[in-house]
C-alpha positions as CSV (number, residue, x, y, z in Angstrom):
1,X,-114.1,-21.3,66.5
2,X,-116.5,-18.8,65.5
3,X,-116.3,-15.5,63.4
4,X,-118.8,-13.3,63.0
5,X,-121.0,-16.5,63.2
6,X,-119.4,-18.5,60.6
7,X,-117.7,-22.0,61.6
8,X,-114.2,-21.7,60.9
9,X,-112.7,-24.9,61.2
10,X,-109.6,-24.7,63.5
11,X,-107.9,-27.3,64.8
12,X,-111.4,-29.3,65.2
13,X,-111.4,-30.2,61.3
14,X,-107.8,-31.2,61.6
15,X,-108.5,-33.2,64.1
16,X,-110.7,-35.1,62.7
17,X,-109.5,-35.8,59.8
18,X,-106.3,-37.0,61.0
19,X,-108.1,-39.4,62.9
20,X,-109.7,-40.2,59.8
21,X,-106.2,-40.9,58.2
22,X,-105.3,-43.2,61.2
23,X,-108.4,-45.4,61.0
24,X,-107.9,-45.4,57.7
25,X,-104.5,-46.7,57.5
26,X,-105.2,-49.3,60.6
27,X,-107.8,-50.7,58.4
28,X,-106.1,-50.9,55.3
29,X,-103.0,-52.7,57.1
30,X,-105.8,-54.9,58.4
31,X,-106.8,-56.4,55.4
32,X,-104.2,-56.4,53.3
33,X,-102.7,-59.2,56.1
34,X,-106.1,-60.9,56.4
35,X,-106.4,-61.0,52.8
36,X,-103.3,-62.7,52.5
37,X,-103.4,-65.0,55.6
38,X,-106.4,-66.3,53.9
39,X,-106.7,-66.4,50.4
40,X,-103.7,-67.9,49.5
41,X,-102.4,-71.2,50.8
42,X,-98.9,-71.3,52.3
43,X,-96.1,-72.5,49.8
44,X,-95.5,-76.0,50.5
45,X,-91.5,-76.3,50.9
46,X,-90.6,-77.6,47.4
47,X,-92.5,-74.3,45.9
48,X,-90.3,-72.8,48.1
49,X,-87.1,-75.0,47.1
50,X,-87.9,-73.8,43.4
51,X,-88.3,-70.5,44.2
52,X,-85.0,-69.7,45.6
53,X,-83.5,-72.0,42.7
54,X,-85.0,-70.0,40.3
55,X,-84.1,-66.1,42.0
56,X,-80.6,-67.4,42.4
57,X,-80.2,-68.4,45.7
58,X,-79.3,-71.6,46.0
59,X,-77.1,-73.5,43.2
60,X,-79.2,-76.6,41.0
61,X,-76.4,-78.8,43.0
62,X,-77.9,-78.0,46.7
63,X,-81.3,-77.7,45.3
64,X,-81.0,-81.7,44.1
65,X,-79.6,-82.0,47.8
66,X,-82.1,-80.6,49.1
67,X,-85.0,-81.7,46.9
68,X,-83.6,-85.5,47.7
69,X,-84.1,-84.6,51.6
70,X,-87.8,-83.3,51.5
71,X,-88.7,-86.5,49.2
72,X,-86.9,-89.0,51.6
73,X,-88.7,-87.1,54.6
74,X,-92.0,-87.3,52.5
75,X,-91.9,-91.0,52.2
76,X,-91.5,-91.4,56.4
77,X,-90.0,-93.8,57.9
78,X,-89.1,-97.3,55.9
């Protein structure tokens, strides 16, 4: 859009800068996940067994339950 020979923007600018935005986002979602994915190993399942001891969900009685199942299934087959 022109006005007396001056660039006035219009919808062009907007336009690009909300594509700007988008790309923006996409690659900030990107790498947030990559950046997880691989710069931190997974929790093994007794991190996870004293995790949810330690938040609350899961009583000290089924986490010895459970504790005593990963270590039986640990040692394999006797």
């Amino acid at each position: 859009m022109f006005y007396d020979g001056a660039y006035m923007g219009g919808m062009h600018a907007w336009g690009w800068l909300f594509w700007a935005l988008v790309i923006g986002v996409v690659l900030f979602a990107g790498w947030g996940r990559s950046g997880r994915r691989g710069g931190h190993p997974r929790e093994t399942p007794l991190e996870v067994l004293k995790r949810r001891l330690a938040s609350g969900e899961i009583t000290p009685q089924q986490y010895e339950e459970r504790k005593a199942l990963l270590d039986r299934d640990s040692t394999g087959p006797t």
